[in-house]
Every structure is written in C-alpha cells, then in structure tokens.
N, C-alpha and C positions, 0 to 999 in steps of 0.2 A: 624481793628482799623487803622484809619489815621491819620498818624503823622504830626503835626502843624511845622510847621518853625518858629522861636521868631521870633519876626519882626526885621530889621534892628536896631530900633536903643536901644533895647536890645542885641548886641550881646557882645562879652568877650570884656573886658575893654583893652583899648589901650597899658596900663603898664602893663598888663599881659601876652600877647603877647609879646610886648618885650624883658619881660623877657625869656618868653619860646624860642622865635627866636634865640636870645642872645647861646642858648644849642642847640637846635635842629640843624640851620644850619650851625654851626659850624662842625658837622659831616660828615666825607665822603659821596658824592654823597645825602643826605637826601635834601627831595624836603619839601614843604609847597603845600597843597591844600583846596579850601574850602572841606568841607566834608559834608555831608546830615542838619546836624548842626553845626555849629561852624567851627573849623580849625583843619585839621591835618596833622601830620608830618610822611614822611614814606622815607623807603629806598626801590628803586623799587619799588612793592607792598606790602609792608605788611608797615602795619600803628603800627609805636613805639609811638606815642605820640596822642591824641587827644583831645583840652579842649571845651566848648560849656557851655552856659547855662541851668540852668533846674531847676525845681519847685520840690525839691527832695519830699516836703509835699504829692504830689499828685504821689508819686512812689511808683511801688508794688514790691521792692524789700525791703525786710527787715533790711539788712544791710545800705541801703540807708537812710532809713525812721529814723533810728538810730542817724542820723549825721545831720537832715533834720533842717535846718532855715526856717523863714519867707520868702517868696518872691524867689527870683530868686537867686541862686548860683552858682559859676563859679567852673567847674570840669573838671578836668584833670583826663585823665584815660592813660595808659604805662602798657607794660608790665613788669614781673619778675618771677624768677624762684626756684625754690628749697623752702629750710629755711628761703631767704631773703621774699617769697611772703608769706609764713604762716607767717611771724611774721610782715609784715608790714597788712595783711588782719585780723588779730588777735588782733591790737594793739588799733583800736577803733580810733575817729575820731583825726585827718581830713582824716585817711583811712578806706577805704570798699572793701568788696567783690562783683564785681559785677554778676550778676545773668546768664552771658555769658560769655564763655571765658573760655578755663584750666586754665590762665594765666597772665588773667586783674587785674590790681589792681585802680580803684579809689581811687582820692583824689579830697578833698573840699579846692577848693584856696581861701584864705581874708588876712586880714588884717597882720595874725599874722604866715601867710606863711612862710618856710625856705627856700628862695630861691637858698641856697646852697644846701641845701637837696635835691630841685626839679631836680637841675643839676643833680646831682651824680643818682639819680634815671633812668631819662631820659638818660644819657649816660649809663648808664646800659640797659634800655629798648629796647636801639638802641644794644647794643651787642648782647641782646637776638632775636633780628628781623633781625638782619644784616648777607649776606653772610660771613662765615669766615674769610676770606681774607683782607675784610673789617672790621669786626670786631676787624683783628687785628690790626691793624692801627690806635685804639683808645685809646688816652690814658685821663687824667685827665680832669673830667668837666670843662669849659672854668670860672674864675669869673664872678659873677652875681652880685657883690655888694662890699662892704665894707668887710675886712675880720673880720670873726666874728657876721656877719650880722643875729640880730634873731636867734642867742645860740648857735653858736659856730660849731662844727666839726658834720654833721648831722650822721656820720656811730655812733660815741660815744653816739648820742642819742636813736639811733634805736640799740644797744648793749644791753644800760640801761633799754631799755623795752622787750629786752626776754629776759633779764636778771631775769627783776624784775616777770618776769608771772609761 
C-alpha cells in the first residue's frame, strides 16, 4: 500500500503548531523536522511528538475509527508510560490507542483542545524519549495560554477520569 502525502495546503493549521512549538522547543536540545506527514519533534532520534493530518473515517485502526469526524483531523500522537498511558488510551476521545507503538498514545486536536494539557503531556513525552541527563533538566510545561485556559489544571482532569472508570 502507498502512502498519499495531504497536499500542501491541507496541512496542520498554523495556531496549532504554534502552539505545539511554544512546548516542544522549549525542551533541551529537541529539534522540529518535517516528517513523512506532518511535523515532528524529537530529541536526537527518537520522535516525542508528532501532529499531521488524517481522514481517521478511512482508518483501520479501531480505536481511531472511534474518535473519527467528517473530513480531515489534526492529531497529535506522544509518547507515555505506565498508569498515565492505560488511563489516557482507556479514557476515550480526544485519546487513542494507536495500533503501533508499546507506548503511543494519540490525541485528536479542535476546537476544544487543552492546550495546557497538551503541554504537560508533551513534556512528559519528551522525558520518556529523552537521555536521562537530559531528562533531568526538565521541569514545568512552558505556558500556552491564559491560566485556566479550557478547564483548569489538566493532571485534576485526567485523576477524575480513572478516577471515575
């Protein structure tokens, strides 16, 4: 099977990038590269971040199909590890399990995004990917917005849902 490239002027929307830019290069030594699709973010080689567009309608991944809109959506996939990836792959949309990976977890970016959530994620995903050394050296997601932006404290939200499961 061979894989299509969106055409340019489908690809991830400008303020989305930003915002992801905003967390990603803020991290020790993490670069920005395009990727097969989309854009991704890595430390040395190993890729902690990656968003891109996709027709999740037309995927054969079940978890995907799950979450799947009309038309084209923007996803963000990161890694995570332990408790935190069963209960963010567990918790149902805007996250999935992707069908690759020990340790992928996608998420569907719109409208009603937490882009403080995305932070804390991503700088987590980046300790999971990062030499230790570097890892240590990380501390608090950089702001991404207003505080309070889109509900509040995202760890108190992702509590309340394995909380609630």
């Amino acid at each position: 099977m061979t894989r299509q490239r969106i055409p340019a002027d489908d690809e991830v929307p400008l303020d989305v990038l930003t915002h992801l830019r905003t967390v990603c290069l803020s991290l020790p030594d993490a670069h920005e590269e395009p990727a097969w699709i989309g854009t991704r973010w890595r430390i040395r080689t190993a890729t902690f971040a990656h968003v891109y567009l996709t027709d999740w309608t037309r995927s054969h991944s079940p978890s995907a199909r799950a979450i799947a809109t009309e038309g084209l959506t923007t996803t963000l996939t990161f890694r995570s590890t332990g408790e935190e990836f069963e209960a963010l792959t567990n918790a149902g949309a805007p996250f999935f399990r992707l069908s690759w990976g020990r340790n992928v977890v996608g998420m569907r970016l719109d409208e009603a995004t937490d882009w403080a959530e995305v932070a804390e994620l991503l700088t987590e995903s980046y300790r999971v990917q990062a030499p230790k050394r570097l890892a240590a050296r990380v501390g608090p997601p950089p702001a991404t917005g207003s505080p309070g932006e889109n509900g509040g404290d995202p760890s108190d939200r992702r509590r309340g849902e394995r909380s609630s499961r």
